[in-house]
Structure formats: C-alpha cells, structure tokens
C-alpha positions as CSV (number, residue, x, y, z in Angstrom):
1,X,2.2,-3.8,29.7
2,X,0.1,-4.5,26.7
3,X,-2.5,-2.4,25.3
4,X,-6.2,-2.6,25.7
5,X,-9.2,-2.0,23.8
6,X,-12.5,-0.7,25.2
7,X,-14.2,-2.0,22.4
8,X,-13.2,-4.9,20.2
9,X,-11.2,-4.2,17.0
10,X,-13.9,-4.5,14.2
11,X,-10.9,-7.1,11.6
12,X,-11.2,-8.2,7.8
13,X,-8.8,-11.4,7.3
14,X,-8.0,-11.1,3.6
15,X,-5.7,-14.5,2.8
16,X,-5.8,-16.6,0.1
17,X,-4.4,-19.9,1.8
18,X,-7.2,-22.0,3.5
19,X,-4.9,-23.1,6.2
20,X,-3.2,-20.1,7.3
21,X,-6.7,-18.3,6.9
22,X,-8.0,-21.1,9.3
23,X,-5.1,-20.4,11.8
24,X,-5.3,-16.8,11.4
25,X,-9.4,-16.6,11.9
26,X,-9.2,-19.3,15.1
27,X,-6.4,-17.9,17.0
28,X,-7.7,-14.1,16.0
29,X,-11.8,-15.5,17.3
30,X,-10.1,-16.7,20.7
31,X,-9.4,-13.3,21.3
32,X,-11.7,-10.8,23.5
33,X,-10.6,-7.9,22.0
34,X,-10.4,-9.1,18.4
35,X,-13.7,-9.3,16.5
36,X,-13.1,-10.8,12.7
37,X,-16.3,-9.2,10.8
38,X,-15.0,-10.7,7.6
39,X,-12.9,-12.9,5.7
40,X,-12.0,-13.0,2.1
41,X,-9.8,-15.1,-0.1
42,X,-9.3,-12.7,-2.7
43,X,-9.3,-9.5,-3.8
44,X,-12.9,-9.3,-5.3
45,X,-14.3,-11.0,-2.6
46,X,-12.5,-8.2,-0.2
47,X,-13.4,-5.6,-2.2
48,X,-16.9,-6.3,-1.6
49,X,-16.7,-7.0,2.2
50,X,-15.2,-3.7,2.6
51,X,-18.5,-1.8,0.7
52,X,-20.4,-3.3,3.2
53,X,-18.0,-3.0,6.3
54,X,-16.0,-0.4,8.2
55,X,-13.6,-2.5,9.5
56,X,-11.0,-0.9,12.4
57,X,-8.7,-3.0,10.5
58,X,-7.3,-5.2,7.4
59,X,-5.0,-8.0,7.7
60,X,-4.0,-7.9,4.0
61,X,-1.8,-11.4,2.6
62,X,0.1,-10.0,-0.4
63,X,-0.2,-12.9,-2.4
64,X,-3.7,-13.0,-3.7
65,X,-4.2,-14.6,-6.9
66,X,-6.5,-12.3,-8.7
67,X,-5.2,-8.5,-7.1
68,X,-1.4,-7.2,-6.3
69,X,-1.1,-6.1,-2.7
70,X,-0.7,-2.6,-3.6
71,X,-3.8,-2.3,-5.1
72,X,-5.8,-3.3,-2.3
73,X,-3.8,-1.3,0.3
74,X,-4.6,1.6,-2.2
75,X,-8.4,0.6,-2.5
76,X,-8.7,0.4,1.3
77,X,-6.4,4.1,1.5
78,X,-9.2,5.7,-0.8
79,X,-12.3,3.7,0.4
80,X,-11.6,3.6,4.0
81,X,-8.9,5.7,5.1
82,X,-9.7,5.5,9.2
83,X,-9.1,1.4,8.3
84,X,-5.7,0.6,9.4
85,X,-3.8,-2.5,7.1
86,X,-1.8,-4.3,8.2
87,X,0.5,-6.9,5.7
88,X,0.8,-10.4,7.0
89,X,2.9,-11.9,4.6
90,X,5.2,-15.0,3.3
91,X,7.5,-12.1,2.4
92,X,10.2,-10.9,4.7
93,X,10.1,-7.5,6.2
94,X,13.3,-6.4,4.9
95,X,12.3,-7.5,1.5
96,X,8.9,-5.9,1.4
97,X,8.0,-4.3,4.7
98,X,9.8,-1.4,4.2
99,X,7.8,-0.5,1.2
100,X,4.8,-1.3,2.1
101,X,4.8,1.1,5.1
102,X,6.3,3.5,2.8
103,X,3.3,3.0,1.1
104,X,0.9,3.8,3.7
105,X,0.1,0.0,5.1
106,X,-0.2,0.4,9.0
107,X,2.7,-2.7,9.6
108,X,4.0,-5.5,7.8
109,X,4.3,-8.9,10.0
110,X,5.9,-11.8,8.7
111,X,4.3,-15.4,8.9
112,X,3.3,-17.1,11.0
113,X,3.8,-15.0,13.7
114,X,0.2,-14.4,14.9
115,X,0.8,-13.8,17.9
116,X,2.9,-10.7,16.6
117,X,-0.1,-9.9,14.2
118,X,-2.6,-9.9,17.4
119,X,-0.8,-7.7,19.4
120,X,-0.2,-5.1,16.1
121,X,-4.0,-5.3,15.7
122,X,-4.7,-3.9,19.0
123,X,-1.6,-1.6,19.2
124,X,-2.5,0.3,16.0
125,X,-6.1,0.2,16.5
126,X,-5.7,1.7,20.1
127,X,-3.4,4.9,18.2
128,X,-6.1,5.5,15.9
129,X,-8.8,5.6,18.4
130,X,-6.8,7.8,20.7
131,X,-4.3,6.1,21.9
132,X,-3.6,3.1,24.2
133,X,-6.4,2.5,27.4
C-alpha cells in the first residue's frame, strides 16, 4: 500500500542539469500529489526561491556549480527546518548517502530513479505532517 497525501506536497527541484531537471519536473508535474512550486539550477537561484517559499520539500542535486551540497542542506536546516531534503544525486548511496543523512538530509536517492524519488517525496512528507493517510 502506498501512502497518500491529503494535500499535495508543496516541492523545490534544485538541479543544475537541464535534462534531468526536465525529467525530474515532467514526471514529478504528472503527479496528483506532487506540486513543484519551484525550480532552481543553482544555489543562488535556490536560495532565493526558498525566502519566498515554504516548500514541504527539497529535492537537492549535490553537484551545483556555484554551492557544495552541504551548504544548502544547512541553509534549508536553519531557514526552513519543517522542509524535508531529500538528495537526488549522480553519487551513490553508499558513497554519500550515508553522510548526508547523517547530516540531517531527509534521504539520499540515486539517479535516475524517479520513481524512487516520487514515492520518498510523499512518504516523508506524509511523517512530517503526521504520518501516513
């Protein structure tokens, strides 16, 4: 059984690659209980969505080329801590996942699994609402 939202989850797409950032906003968009409020391609431009946005959650590439992944899991931590981040990355999970979610970052998926990512939107936005519905 897969979890449900009442309400969509309110997502920032944060990925510097214009291909996978079209993949990932078009499969995300088709979606009913996935509503992508934002996208960015870099850290500035992220940084500034997320003044003007409370996003449920942050799908956060680590590869951006002006800001380390870290920092903007940090930024979002001390900006927006009831935003959940989760790392969709080139990286492998046993490379970099374990850290990361050390770190505080919500889960790390691996690319290209979007359908992965999809499911780990709504699963840790239902917990942080109150659980699954």
């Amino acid at each position: 059984m897969f979890t449900t939202l009442s309400e969509p989850a309110r997502v920032i797409v944060v990925e510097d690659s214009p291909p996978m950032r079209q993949l990932l906003v078009a499969y995300l968009e088709r979606e009913a209980d996935v509503s992508v409020i934002g996208v960015a391609q870099s850290g500035e431009e992220f940084r500034a969505l997320l003044d003007g946005e409370r996003p449920d959650a942050v799908v956060l590439d680590l590869g951006l080329p002006d800001s380390r992944g870290l920092d903007l899991l940090l930024h979002v931590q001390a900006t927006s801590p009831d935003t959940a981040v989760i790392v969709f990355s080139g990286d492998s999970v046993s490379r970099r996942g374990g850290a990361m979610t050390m770190l505080g970052a919500d889960a790390f998926i691996e690319k290209p699994d979007v359908a992965l990512l999809h499911r780990t939107i709504v699963d840790v936005v239902a917990q942080r609402r109150g659980g699954p519905r």
